[in-house]
NUDO-861622 format. One record per residue (C-alpha): x, z, y; residue in three letters; residue number from 1. Coordinates in steps of 0.05 Angstrom, whole numbers, plus 5000, padded with zeros to 4 digits. Each point is the difference from the previous one (the first is absolute). Layout:
BEGIN
X|Z|Y|ALA|NUM
...
end
This chain:
BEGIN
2257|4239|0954|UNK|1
4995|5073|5001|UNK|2
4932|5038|5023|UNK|3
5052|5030|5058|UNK|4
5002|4938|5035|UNK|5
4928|4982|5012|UNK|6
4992|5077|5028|UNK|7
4994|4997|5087|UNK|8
5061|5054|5012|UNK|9
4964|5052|5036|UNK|10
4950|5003|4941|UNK|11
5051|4991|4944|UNK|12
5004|5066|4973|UNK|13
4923|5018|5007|UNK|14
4988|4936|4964|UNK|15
5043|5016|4948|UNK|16
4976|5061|4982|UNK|17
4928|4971|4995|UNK|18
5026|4942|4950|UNK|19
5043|5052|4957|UNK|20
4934|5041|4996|UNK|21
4957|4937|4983|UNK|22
5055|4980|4948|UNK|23
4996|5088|4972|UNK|24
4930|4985|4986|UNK|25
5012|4936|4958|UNK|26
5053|5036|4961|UNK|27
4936|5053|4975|UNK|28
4966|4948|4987|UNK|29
5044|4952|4964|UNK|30
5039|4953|5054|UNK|31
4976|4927|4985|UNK|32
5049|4952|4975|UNK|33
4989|4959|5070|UNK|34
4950|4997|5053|UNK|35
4967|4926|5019|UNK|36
4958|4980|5056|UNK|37
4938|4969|4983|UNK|38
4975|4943|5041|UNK|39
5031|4984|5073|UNK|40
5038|5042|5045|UNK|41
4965|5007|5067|UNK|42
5028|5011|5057|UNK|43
4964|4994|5058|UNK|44
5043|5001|5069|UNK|45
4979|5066|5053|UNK|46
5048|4972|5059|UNK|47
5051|5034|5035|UNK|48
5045|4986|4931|UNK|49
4956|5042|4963|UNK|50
4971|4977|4934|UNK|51
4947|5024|4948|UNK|52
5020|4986|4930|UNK|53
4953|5004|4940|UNK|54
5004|4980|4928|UNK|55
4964|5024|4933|UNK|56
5046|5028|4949|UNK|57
4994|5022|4935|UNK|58
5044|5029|4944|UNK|59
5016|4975|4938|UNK|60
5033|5033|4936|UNK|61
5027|4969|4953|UNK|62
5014|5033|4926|UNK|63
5033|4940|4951|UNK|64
4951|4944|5008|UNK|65
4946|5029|5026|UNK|66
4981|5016|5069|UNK|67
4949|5032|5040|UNK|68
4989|4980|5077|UNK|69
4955|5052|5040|UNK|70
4960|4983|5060|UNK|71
5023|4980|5055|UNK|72
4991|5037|5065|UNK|73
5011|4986|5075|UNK|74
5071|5025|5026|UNK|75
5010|4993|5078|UNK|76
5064|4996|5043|UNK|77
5008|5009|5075|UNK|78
5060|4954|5022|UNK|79
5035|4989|5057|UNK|80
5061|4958|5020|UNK|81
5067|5023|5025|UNK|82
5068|4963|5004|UNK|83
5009|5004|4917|UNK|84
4929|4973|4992|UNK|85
4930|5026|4986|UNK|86
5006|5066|4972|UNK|87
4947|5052|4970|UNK|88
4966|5048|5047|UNK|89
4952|5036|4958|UNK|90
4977|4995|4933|UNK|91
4934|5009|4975|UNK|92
4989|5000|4924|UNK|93
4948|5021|4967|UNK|94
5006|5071|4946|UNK|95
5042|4980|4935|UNK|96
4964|5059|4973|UNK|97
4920|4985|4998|UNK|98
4999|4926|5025|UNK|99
5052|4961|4967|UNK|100
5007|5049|4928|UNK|101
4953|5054|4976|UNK|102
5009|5070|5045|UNK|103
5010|5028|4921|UNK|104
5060|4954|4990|UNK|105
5041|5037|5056|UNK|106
4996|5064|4970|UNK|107
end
């Protein structure tokens, strides 16, 4: 499933933008070969089909056999449900740059 289809409509393109600038930083950085959650994914029901989504992820790079996993870090989600299903709202993730690499390695 493509990231387009968990976006609400009327906050498609603003989310979007956000996750192509998240993903810009990576790329300075060195984009991880994946991103994993760590532990469960909470999500703890706010009524009126609203929903507050939270998971720690980390990245992990992998060179051959070896691999190196960061630390993971607390990304949140603000759903809500429509006809197609719960969508994302708002993300809010914390800095590539400074929390989950060195500021230095997005130079």
């Amino acid at each position: 499933m493509g990231l387009s289809r968990v976006l609400v409509g009327g906050r498609h393109d603003e989310l979007l933008r956000q996750w192509r600038q998240y993903r810009g930083d990576m790329e300075r950085a060195k984009v991880p070969s994946k991103l994993e959650t760590v532990g469960p994914i909470d999500v703890e029901d706010q009524g009126d089909s609203r929903a507050m989504v939270t998971a720690q992820v980390r990245p992990i790079w992998w060179s051959g056999q070896t691999s190196l996993s960061g630390t993971a870090h607390l990304w949140r989600f603000e759903t809500r449900r429509d006809a197609g299903g719960w969508r994302v709202w708002a993300a809010n993730l914390p800095t590539w740059c400074g929390v989950h690499v060195r500021a230095d390695a997005c130079r």
